[in-house]
C-alpha positions as CSV (number, residue, x, y, z in Angstrom):
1,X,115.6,57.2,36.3
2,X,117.3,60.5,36.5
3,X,120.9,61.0,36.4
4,X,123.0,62.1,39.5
5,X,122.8,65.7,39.7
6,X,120.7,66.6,36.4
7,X,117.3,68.0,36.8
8,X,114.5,66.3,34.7
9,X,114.0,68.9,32.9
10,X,117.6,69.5,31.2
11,X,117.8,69.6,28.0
12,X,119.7,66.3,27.1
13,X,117.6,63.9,29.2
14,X,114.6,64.5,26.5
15,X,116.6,63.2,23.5
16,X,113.8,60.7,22.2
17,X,111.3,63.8,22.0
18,X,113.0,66.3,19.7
19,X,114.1,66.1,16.5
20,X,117.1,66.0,15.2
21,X,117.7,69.1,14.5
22,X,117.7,70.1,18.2
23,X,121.2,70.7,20.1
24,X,122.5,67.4,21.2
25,X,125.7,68.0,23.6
26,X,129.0,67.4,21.2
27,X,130.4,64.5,21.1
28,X,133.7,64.0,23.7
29,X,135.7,61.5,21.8
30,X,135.0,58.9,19.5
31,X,132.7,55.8,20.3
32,X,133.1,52.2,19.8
33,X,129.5,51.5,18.2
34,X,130.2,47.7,18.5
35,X,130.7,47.2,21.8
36,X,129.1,50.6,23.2
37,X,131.9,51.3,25.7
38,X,133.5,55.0,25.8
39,X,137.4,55.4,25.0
40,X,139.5,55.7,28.2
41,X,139.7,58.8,30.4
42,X,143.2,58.3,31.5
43,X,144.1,61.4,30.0
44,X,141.4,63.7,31.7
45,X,141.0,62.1,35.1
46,X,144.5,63.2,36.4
47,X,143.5,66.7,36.1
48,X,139.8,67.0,36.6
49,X,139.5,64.8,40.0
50,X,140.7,67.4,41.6
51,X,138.4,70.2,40.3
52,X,135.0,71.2,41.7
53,X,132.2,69.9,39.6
54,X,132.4,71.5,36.7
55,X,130.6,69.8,33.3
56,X,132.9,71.7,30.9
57,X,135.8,70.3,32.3
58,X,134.9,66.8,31.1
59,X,134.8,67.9,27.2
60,X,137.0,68.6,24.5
61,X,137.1,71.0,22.1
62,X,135.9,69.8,18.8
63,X,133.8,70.9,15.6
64,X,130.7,70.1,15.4
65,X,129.3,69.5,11.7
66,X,126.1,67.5,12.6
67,X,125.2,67.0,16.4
68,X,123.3,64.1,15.4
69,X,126.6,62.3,13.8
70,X,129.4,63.5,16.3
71,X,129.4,60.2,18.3
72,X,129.9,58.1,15.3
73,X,130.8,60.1,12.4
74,X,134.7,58.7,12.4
75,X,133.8,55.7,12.7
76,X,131.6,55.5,9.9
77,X,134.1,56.9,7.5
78,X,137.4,54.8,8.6
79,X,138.0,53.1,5.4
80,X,139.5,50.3,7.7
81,X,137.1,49.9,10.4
82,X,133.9,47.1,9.8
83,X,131.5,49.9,9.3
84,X,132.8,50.6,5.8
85,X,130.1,49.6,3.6
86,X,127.2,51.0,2.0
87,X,124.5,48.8,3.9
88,X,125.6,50.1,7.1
89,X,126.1,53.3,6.1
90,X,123.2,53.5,4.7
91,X,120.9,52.5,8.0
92,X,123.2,54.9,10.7
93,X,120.8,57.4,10.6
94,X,118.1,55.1,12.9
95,X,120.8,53.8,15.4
96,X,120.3,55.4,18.9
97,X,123.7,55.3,20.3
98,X,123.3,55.7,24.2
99,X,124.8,58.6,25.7
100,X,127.3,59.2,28.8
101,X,126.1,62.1,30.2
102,X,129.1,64.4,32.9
103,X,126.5,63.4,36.0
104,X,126.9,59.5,35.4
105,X,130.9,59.9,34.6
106,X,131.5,61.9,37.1
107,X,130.4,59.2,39.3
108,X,132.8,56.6,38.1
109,X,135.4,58.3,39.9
110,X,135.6,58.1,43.8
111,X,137.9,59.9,46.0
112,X,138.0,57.5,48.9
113,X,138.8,52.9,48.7
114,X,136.5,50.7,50.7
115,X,140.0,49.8,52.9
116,X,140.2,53.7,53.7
117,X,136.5,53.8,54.8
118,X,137.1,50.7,57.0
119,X,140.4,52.0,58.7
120,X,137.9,55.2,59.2
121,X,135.8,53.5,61.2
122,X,138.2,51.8,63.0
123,X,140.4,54.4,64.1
124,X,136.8,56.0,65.9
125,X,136.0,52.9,67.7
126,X,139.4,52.9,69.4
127,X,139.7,56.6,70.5
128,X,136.2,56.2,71.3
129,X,136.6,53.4,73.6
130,X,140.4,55.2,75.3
131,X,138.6,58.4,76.0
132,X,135.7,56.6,77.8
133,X,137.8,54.3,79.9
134,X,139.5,58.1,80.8
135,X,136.4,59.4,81.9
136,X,135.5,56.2,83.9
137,X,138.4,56.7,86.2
138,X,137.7,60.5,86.3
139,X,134.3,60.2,87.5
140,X,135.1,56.9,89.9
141,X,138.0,59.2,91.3
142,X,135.7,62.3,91.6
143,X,133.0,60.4,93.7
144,X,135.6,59.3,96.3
145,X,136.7,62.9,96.5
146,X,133.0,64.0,96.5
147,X,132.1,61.4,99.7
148,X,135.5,62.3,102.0
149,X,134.6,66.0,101.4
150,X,130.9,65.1,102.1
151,X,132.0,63.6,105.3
152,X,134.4,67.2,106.3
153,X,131.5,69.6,106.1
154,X,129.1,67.4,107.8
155,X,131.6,67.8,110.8
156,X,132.1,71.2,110.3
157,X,128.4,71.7,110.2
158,X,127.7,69.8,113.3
159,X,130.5,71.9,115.3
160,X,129.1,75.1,114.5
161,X,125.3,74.1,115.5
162,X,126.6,73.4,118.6
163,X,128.9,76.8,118.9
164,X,125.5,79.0,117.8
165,X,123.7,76.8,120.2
166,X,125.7,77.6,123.0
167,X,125.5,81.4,121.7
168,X,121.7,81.4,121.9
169,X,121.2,79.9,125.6
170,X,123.3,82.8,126.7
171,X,121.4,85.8,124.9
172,X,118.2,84.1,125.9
173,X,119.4,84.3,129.4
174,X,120.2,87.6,129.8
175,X,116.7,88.7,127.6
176,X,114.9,87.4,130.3
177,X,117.1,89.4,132.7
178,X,116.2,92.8,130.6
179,X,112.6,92.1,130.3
180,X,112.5,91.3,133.9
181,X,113.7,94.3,134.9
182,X,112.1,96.8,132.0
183,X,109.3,95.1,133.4
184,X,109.7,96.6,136.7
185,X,111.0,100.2,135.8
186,X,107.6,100.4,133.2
187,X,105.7,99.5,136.9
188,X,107.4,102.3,138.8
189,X,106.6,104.7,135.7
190,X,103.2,104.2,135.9
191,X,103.2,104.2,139.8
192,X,105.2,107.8,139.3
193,X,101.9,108.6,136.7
194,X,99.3,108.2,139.0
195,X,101.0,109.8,142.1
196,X,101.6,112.9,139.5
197,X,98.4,112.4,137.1
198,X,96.4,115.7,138.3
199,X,99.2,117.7,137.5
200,X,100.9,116.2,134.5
201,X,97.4,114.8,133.0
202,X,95.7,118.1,133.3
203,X,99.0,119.9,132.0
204,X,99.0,117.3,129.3
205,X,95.3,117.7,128.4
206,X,95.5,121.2,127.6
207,X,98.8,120.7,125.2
208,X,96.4,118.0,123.6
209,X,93.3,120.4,123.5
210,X,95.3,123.2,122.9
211,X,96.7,121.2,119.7
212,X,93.3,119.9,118.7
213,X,91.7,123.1,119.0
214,X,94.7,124.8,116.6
215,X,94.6,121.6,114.3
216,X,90.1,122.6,114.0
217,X,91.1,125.9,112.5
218,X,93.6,124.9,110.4
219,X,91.8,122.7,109.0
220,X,88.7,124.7,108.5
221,X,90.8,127.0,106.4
222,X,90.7,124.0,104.0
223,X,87.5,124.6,103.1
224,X,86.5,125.8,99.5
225,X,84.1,128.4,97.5
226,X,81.7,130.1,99.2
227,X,82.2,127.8,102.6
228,X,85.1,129.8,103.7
229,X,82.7,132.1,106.0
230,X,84.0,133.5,109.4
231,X,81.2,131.7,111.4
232,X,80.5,131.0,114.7
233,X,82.3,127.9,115.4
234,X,85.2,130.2,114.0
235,X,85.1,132.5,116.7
236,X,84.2,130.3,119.7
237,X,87.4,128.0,118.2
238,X,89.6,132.1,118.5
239,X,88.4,131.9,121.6
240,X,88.7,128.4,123.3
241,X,92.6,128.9,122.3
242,X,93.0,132.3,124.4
243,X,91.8,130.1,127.2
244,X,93.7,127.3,126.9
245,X,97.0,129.5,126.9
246,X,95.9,131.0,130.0
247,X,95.5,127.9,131.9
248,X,99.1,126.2,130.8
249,X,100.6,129.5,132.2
250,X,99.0,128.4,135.9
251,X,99.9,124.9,135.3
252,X,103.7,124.4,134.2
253,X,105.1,125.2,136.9
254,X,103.5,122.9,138.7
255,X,105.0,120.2,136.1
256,X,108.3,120.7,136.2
257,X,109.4,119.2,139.3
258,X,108.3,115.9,138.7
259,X,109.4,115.8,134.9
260,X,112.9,115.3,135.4
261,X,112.8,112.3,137.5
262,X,110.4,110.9,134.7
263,X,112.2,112.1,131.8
264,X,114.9,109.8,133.9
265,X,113.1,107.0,134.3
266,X,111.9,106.7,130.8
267,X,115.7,107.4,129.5
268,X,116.9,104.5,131.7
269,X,113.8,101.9,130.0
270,X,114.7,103.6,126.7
271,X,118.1,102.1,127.5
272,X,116.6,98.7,128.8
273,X,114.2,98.3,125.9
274,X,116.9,99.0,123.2
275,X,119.2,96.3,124.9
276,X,116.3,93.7,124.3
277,X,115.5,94.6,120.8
278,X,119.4,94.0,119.9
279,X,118.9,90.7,121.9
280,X,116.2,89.7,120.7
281,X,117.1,90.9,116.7
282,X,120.4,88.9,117.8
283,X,118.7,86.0,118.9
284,X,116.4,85.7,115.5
285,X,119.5,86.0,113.5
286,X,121.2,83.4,115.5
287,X,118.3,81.3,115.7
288,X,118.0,81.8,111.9
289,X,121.3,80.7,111.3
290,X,120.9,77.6,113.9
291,X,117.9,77.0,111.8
292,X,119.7,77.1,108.2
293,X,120.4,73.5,106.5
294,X,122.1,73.4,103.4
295,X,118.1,72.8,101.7
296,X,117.4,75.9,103.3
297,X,115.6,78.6,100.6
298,X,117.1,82.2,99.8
299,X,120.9,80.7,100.5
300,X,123.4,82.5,98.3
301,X,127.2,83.3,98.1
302,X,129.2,85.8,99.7
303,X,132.9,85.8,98.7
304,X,135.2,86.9,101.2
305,X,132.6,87.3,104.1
306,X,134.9,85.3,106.5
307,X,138.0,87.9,106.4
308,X,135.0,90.6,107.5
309,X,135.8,91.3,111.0
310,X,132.6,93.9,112.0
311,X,133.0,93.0,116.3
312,X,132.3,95.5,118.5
313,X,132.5,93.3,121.6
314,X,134.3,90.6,123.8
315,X,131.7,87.9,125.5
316,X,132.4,89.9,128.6
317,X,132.3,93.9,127.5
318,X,128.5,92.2,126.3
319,X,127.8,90.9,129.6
320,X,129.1,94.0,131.4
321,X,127.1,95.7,129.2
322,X,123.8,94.4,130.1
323,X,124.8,94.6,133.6
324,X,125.3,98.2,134.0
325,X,121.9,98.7,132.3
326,X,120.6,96.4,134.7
327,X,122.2,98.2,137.5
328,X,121.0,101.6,136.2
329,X,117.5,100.5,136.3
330,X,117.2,99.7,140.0
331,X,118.9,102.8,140.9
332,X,116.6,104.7,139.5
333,X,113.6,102.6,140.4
334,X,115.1,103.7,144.1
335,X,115.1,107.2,143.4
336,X,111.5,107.2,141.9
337,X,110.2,106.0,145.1
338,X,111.5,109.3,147.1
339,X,109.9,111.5,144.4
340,X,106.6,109.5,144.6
341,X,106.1,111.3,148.2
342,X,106.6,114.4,146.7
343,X,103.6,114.4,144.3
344,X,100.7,117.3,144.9
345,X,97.5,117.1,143.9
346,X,96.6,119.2,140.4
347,X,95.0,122.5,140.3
348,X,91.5,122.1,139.0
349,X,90.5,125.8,138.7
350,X,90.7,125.6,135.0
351,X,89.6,122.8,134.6
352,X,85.9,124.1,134.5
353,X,86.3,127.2,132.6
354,X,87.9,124.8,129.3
355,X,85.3,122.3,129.6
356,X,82.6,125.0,129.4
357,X,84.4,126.6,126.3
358,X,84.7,122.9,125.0
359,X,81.0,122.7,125.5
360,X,80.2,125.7,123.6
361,X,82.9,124.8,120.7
362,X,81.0,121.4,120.2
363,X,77.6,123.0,119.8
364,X,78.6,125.4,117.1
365,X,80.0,122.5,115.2
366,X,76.5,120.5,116.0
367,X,74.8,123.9,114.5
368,X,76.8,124.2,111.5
369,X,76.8,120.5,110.7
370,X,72.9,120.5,110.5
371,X,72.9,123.8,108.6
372,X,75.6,122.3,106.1
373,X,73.3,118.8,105.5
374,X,70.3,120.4,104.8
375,X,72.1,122.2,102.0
376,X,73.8,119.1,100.9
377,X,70.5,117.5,100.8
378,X,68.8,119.6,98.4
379,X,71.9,119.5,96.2
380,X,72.2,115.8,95.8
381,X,68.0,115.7,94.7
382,X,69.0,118.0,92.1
383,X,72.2,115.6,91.4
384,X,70.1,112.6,91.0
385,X,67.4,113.7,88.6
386,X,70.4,114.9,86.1
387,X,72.4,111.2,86.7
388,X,68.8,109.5,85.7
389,X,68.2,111.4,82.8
390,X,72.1,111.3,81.6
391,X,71.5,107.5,82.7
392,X,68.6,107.6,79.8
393,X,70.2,109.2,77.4
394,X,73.1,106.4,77.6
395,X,70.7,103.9,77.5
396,X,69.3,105.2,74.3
397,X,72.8,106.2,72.8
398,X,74.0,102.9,73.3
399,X,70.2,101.6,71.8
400,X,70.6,103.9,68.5
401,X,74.1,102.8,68.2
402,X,73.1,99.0,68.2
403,X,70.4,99.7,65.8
404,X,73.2,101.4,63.1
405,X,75.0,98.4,63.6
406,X,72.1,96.5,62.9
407,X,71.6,98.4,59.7
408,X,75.0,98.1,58.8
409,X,75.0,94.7,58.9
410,X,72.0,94.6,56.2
411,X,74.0,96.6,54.6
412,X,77.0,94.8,54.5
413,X,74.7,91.8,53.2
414,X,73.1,93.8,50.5
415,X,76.7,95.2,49.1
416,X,77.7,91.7,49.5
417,X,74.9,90.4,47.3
418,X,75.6,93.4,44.6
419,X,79.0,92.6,44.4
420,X,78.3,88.9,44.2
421,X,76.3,89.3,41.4
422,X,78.6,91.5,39.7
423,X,81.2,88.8,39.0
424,X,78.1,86.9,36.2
425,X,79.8,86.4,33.0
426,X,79.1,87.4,30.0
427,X,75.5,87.9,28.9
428,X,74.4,87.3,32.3
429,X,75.1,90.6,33.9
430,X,72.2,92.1,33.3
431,X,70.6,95.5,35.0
432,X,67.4,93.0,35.8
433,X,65.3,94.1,39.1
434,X,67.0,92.0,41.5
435,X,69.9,94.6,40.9
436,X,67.2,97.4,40.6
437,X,66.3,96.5,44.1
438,X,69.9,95.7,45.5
439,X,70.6,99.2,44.2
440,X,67.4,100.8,45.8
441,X,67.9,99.2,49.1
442,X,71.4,100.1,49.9
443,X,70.8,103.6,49.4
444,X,67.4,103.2,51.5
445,X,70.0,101.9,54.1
446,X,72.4,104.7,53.6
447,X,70.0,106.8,54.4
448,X,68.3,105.3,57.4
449,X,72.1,105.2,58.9
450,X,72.8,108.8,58.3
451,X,69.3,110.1,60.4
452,X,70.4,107.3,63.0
453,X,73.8,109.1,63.2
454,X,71.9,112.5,63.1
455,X,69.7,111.2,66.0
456,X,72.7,110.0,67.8
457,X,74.7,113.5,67.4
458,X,71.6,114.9,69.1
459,X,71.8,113.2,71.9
460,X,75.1,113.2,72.4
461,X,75.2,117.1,72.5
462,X,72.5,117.1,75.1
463,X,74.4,114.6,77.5
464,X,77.5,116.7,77.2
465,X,75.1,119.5,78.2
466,X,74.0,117.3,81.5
467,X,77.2,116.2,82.1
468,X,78.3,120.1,82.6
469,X,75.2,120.7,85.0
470,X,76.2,117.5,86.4
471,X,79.6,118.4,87.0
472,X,78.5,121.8,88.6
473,X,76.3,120.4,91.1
474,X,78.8,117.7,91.7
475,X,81.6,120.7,92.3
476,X,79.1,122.1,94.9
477,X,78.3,119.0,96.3
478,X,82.1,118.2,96.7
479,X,82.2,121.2,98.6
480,X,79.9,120.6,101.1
481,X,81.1,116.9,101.0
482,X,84.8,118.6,102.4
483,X,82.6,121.3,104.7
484,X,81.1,118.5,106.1
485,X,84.2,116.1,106.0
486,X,86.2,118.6,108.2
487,X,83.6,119.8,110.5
488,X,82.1,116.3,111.3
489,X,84.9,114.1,110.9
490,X,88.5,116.0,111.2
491,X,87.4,118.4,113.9
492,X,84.2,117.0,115.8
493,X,85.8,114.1,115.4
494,X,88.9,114.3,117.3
495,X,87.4,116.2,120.4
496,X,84.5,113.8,121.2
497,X,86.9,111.3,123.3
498,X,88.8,114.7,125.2
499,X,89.2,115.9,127.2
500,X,89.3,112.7,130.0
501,X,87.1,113.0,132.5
502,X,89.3,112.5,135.6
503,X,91.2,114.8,134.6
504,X,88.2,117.4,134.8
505,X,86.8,115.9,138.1
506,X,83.5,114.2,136.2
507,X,82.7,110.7,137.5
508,X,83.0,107.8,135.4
509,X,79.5,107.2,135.5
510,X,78.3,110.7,134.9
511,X,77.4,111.3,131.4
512,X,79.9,114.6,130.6
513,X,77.4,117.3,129.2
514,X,78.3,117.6,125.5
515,X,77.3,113.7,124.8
516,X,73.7,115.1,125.1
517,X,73.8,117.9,122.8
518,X,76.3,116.8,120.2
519,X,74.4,114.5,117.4
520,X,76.8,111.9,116.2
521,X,76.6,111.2,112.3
C-alpha cells in the first residue's frame, strides 16, 4: 500500500531495507510508544490548512543526534515516565515504532463537512429543475409563435403565386402576338430575297469569293521554310482578285435600290425579335419564380432587395410597347410588297468569266496538293525507320536497366549476407571462404553493373543522336503537314461549296466543272 501522494520509490517508504545508519526523516514531536498515537496538531493545523502542499510545513525544527532514536529518545530518558528502567532500555533498539509520514497527515484534514457536500448537491437539483421548467415555457411559447407565423407566409405565398400567375398569361399572350407577326415579316424577307436574288446573290457571292479568295493568300503566307515559293496557285489567286473587283464595280449599283427597303425590313424584325427574347427571358424568370417553393435549391438572402425599385414601365407603356412594334411590322410588310415589283433580274455577264478563274484557281491547288504529298510521303518512310529503331533502342534501354536492377538486387543480398556475418562474436569472425567469396562476388557484381551502366550510356547517346534526326525530319514533315493543311483544308477547303450554282446559271442537276478535276482528300 502506498501512501497518498509519495512515489514508491521515496526514500522513507523503504525503512525495513536499510540500515540504520541511513537518513530517517526527523522526528516532529515526541511519541507516545504505549499507545502509538501522535501528540495533537492543534498548534500546526490553524496555520498550515491553508497552505499549498508543502511537506516542510508539517515539521519542526529540531536536532537530530541519532535518526534512529528521535521518535522515542525523550521518552526513554524521562526519569518519570514507565520506560525508566534498564530492561526496557536495554531492548529499544529492536522496537519498530510506525511512522506518520506528511502524505497520510495531510489527509486527516479535510476542507469541506459531509452537511456542506449534501447542501452542494442540493442547491444543483433545484436551479437545475427552475431553469428547466424556464425553458419549457420558452420553447411551448416559441412553437405557438412558430405555427401562427407558419400560417402568415403560407398566405402570403399563396397570394403572390397567383399575382405571378396572372403576370405570365399576359406575357405569354402577347409572345404569341410577336412571334406571329416576326413570323410574317421573316416570310416577306425572304419573298423580298427571291424577287431580288440575281442581283443581291450574285453581288453577295463575289464579296464572299472575293473574301475567300483574299483569306487563300493570306493564309498561304503562313506557310514555313522553304514552302514559301511564289507558285502558281499564287498567281492565278493575284489574279482571280483583279477579277472579282471588276465585276462588283458592274454590280453595286444594281444593289442599292433594293437594300434600303431590306435593311428596313430586317431593322423592323430586329425590333420584333428583341421584344420576344425580353418576353420570353421575362417569362422564364417569372416562370422561375412561379416555380420556386421554399425547398427549392440555390435559394439565398438578399437584404434590402424589396426597397430596390429598377421599373422601367407601367402595365400599359409595356403593352403600348409591343403594339407599336406590332404596328411597325405590318407597315413595312406593306411597303415590301410595292418594292417586290420593282425587282430586275441580275446581270450574269460576270458570272462566267469568275467561275472560269475559280476553275483554274482550284486546279493549281489540285497540282500543288499532289506535288506537296508525294514529298510528304517520302519524308514520313524516312520518319518511320528512325521511330523503330529509337523504338529499339528504348526497348533495350529499358532491358539493360532492368538487368542492373537485377544485379543490384544480388547485390544488395550479398552486402546483406557480408554485413550479417560481420556482427559473429568473438572468435567466430573469421576471414574463412564463405567471406572470401562474399568478398569476391560483390566486387564481380560491381563490376558487371558498371559495363551495364557503360552499355547503357552508349545507347543513350545514340538515341539522343536519333532523336535529333528525328526531330529534323519531323520539322520538315510539320512543314509540309501546314503546306498541306492550308492548301487542302483552309483554302480548297472553303471554295468547294461556292460559288452557288444559281447564282452562276448552272442547273441543279449539272455537275459544275471543277467537281471533276479537283481530288478531294
Amino acid at each position: 500500500m502506498e501512501y497518498l501522494g509519495q512515489t514508491t520509490t521515496a526514500s522513507y517508504t523503504h525503512l525495513g531495507r536499510r540500515p540504520e545508519s541511513g537518513s530517517y526523516l526527523p522526528a516532529i514531536g515526541q511519541q507516545d510508544i504505549r499507545t502509538g498515537s501522535a501528540p495533537p496538531y492543534s498548534g500546526l493545523l490553524s496555520k498550515s490548512v491553508n497552505l499549498p502542499w508543502r511537506p516542510s510545513t508539517y515539521y519542526r525544527s529540531s536536532q537530530v543526534q541519532h535518526p534512529s532514536y528521535s521518535l522515542y529518545k525523550s521518552a526513554a530518558t524521562d526519569s518519570s515516565g514507565p520506560l525508566h528502567s534498564g530492561n526496557y532500555l536495554s531492548s529499544v533498539d529492536s522496537i519498530k515504532v510506525p511512522l506518520i509520514f506528511p502524505a497520510a497527515r495531510n489527509a486527516l484534514y479535510t476542507r469541506y463537512t459531509p452537511k456542506d457536500w449534501y447542501q452542494s448537491q442540493m442547491n444543483n437539483y433545484l436551479a437545475s429543475d427552475k431553469i428547466r421548467s424556464a425553458a419549457e415555457r420558452l420553447r411551448s411559447d416559441t412553437l405557438r409563435l412558430a405555427r401562427e407565423k407558419e400560417d402568415l407566409a403560407r398566405r402570403n405565398q399563396n397570394e403572390s403565386d397567383k399575382k405571378l400567375g396572372e403576370r405570365i398569361n399576359d406575357i405569354d399572350f402577347w409572345k404569341q402576338e410577336l412571334d406571329r407577326e416576326k413570323d410574317k415579316l421573316a416570310k416577306k424577307i425572304n419573298q423580298v430575297e427571291m424577287k431580288r436574288r440575281d442581283v443581291e446573290k450574285q453581288l453577295h457571292d463575289t464579296e464572299n469569293q472575293l473574301k475567300v479568295a483574299q483569306e487563300n493568300l493570306y493564309e498561304r503566307e503562313k506557310r514555313q521554310g522553304i514552302d514559301v515559293v511564289h507558285d502558281n496557285v499564287e498567281r492565278e489567286l493575284i489574279r482571280e482578285v483583279d477579277v472579282i473587283k471588276n465585276a462588283q464595280a458592274k454590280l453595286r449599283n444594281m444593289m442599292e435600290r433594293l437594300q434600303t427597303q431590306n435593311s428596313l425590313n430586317r431593322a423592323a424584325l430586329h425590333e420584333l425579335e428583341l421584344d420576344v427574347a425580353d418576353k420570353f427571358r421575362a417569362l422564364s424568370l417569372d416562370s422561375a419564380a412561379h416555380n420556386m417553393t421554399v425547398s427549392s435549391r440555390g435559394l439565398n438572402f438578399h437584404l434590402g432587395i424589396e426597397n430596390v425599385d429598377n421599373t422601367v414601365s407601367t402595365p400599359d407603356s409595356w403593352a403600348l410597347f409591343t403594339e407599336d412594334n406590332i404596328r411597325r411590322s405590318a407597315s413595312e410588310r406593306a411597303q415590301s410588297d410595292e418594292y417586290m415589283n420593282m425587282a430586275d433580274n441580275i446581270l450574269k455577264e460576270t458570272a462566267t468569266d469568275m467561275w472560269n478563274q475559280y476553275n483554274t484557281v482550284n486546279e493549281a491547288f489540285e497540282q500543288r496538293i499532289h506535288e506537296s504529298n508525294e514529298a510528304k510521303d517520302k519524308i514520313q518512310n524516312h520518319l518511320s525507320a528512325v521511330i523503330q529503331e529509337i523504338f529499339d533502342l528504348e526497348k533495350s534501354i529499358e532491358f539493360i536497366k532492368k538487368t542492373i536492377l537485377d544485379k543490384e538486387a544480388y547485390l544488395r543480398l550479398a552486402q546483406s549476407r557480408l554485413e550479417t556475418r560481420t556482427r559473429r562474436p568473438g572468435v567466430e569472425l573469421a576471414r574463412d571462404q564463405p567471406m572470401h567469396r562474399l568478398v569476391q562476388e560483390i566486387e564481380d557484381l560491381h563490376a558487371m553493373i558498371q559495363d551495364l551502366k557503360n552499355k547503357l550510356s552508349l545507347e543513350e547517346n545514340a538515341i539522343q543522336h536519333l532523336l535529333r534526326t528525328k526531330a529534323t525530319l519531323e520539322h520538315d514533315l510539320s512543314i509540309k503537314n501546314n503546306s498541306l493543311h492550308i492548301d487542302k483544308e483552309r483554302c480548297l477547303g472553303n471554295r468547294r461549296t461556292y460559288p452557288s450554282i444559281q447564282s452562276i446559271g448552272y442547273p441543279a442537276t449539272q455537275p459544275m466543272p471543277y467537281q471533276s478535276q479537283v481530288v478531294v482528300y
